[in-house]
Structures are given as C-alpha cells and as structure tokens.
N, C-alpha and C positions, 0 to 999 in steps of 0.2 A: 280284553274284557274289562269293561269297567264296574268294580266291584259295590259301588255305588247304587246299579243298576241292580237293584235283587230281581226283579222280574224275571231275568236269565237263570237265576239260581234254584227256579222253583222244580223242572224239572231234576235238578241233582237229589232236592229235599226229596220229589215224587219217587224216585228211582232208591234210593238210599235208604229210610224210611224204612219199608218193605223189608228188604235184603238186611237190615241190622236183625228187626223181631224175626225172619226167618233163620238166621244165623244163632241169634241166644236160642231161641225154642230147640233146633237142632242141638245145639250147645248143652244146653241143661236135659234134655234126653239122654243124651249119649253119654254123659257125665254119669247118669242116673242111672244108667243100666252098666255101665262100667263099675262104678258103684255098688254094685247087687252081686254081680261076680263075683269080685276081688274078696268082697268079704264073705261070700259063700265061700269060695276056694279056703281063704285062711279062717273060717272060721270050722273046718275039718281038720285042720292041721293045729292041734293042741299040747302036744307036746312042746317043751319051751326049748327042747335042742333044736327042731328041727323050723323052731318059728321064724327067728331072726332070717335064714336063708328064704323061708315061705316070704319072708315079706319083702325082702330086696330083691325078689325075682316078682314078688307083685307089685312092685310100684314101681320096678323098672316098665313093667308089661304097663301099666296104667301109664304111666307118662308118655310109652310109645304112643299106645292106644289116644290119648287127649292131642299126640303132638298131628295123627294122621284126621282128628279132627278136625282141627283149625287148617289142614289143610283143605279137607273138605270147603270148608266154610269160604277157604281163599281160592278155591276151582268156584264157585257159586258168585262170588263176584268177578271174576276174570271170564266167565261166561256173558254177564251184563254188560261188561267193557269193550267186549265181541260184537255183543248183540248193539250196544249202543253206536259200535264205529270211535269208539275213546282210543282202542289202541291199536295197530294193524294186523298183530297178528298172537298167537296163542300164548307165545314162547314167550312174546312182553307182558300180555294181560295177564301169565300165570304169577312171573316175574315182577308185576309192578304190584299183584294183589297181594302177595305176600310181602312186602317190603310197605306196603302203605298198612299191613294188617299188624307187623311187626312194629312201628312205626322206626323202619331201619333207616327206608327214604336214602339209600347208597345209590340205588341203581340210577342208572343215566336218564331216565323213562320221563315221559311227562305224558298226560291225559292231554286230549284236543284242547283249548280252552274253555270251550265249553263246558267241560266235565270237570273241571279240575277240581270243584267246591266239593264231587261225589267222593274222591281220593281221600280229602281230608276225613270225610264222615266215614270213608271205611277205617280211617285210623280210628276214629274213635270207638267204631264197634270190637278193633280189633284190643282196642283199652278194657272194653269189659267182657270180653272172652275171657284175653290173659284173665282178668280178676277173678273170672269165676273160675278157671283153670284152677289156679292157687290159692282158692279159698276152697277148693276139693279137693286139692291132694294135702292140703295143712289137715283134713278135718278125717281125711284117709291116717294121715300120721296119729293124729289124735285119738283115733277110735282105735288103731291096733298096737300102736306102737307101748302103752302101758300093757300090751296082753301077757308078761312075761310076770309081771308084780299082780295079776288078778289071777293067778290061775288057768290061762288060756279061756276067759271069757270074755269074747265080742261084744260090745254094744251094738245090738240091732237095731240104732233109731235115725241111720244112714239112710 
C-alpha cells in the first residue's frame, strides 16, 4: 500500500469515524451511570469507620465495571474487522482490538493492508477512552475520598 495514495485510506476514515463517536458515546454513558451508583451506594454509607472499606470495594467494582467497558468497546470494533475481512477469524479480531485499543501492539497480528490506517485510529480512540476512564475514576476519588474530613457528605455534582 502506498501511503501517498490517501484515496485507499478513505474507506479506514469512513469505517473508523463512526465506531470512535459510537465507542465515546457508549463510553461517557456507562461512565455516567456507573457514576450514579457508586455514589448512591456510598453516599448511604456515612459512617466514617465503615467508609474507607465502602470505598475500596467501590472503586474496586468501578474499575472492574469501566475495565468490561472498553472491552465492550473492543468486541464493537473486532466485530467491524470481521465484518470488513481485516482479520480471519474472532480469536484475532478480539485480540488485535484490544491490543490496538491498549495501544500494546505485542501481538503477532496485522490488519489486511488495506485496513491497516483503521488499527491506528482505533489506537487512538482507545487514547481517549483511557482519558476519560481516568479522568472518572480521579474525579470518583475526588468527590468521596475527602468524605471522612466533611462529615460523611457527598458532593452530588457527579
């Protein structure tokens, strides 16, 4: 493939595109309603012995919760890599979505050449996943983790 030729690359943008705003949108939902929980849950739990434990068991459950996200996110493009003929079979396209969404890039894997521009640009979506991943669990820390110096009060403006 010669990279010169962007003409080839338009269909990666066309494909790519789509699957990013459908992945953030999914993303900042799920976030959002994980979100809504966690702090209902500890915002019941006000006593400040039994706080600390409430929270390391909910931002354990939250980080599980965000990690079977992105794997969502990464079943959503290993489905299109399917669909497109990029990789032969599930076990790769699961494998090479989450290694291009990690931006691990270990595995042995390559997209057809045709596709290969779409790989990069899922790395990138998988660049502002992570970010918002960890600009919601910072702002999870932020809002509960002072709750022992306020008297067991939550900010509700999550």
């Amino acid at each position: 493939m010669n990279p010169t030729n962007v003409g080839t690359w338009i269909g990666d943008w066309a494909w790519s595109l789509p699957l990013i705003v459908l992945t953030v949108v999914i993303h900042v939902c799920g976030l959002a309603l994980i979100g809504e929980r966690v702090l209902g849950v500890l915002s019941v739990s006000e006593d400040r012995r039994s706080l600390t434990p409430s929270f390391v068991v909910a931002m354990g459950v939250t980080a599980l919760l965000a990690t079977l996200l992105h794997g969502i996110e990464g079943v959503i493009w290993a489905v299109a890599y399917r669909f497109l003929g990029a990789l032969p079979d599930n076990r790769s396209a699961m494998l090479y979505s989450l290694s291009a969404m990690t931006t691990y890039g270990h595995a042995n894997l390559f997209l057809k050449d045709r596709w290969q521009l779409m790989g990069a640009l899922e790395a990138l979506d998988g660049v502002l996943l992570f970010g918002l991943t960890t600009a919601f669990l910072f702002a999870m820390i932020q809002r509960v983790w002072p709750l022992g110096s306020r008297g067991g009060q939550i900010a509700r403006r999550m």
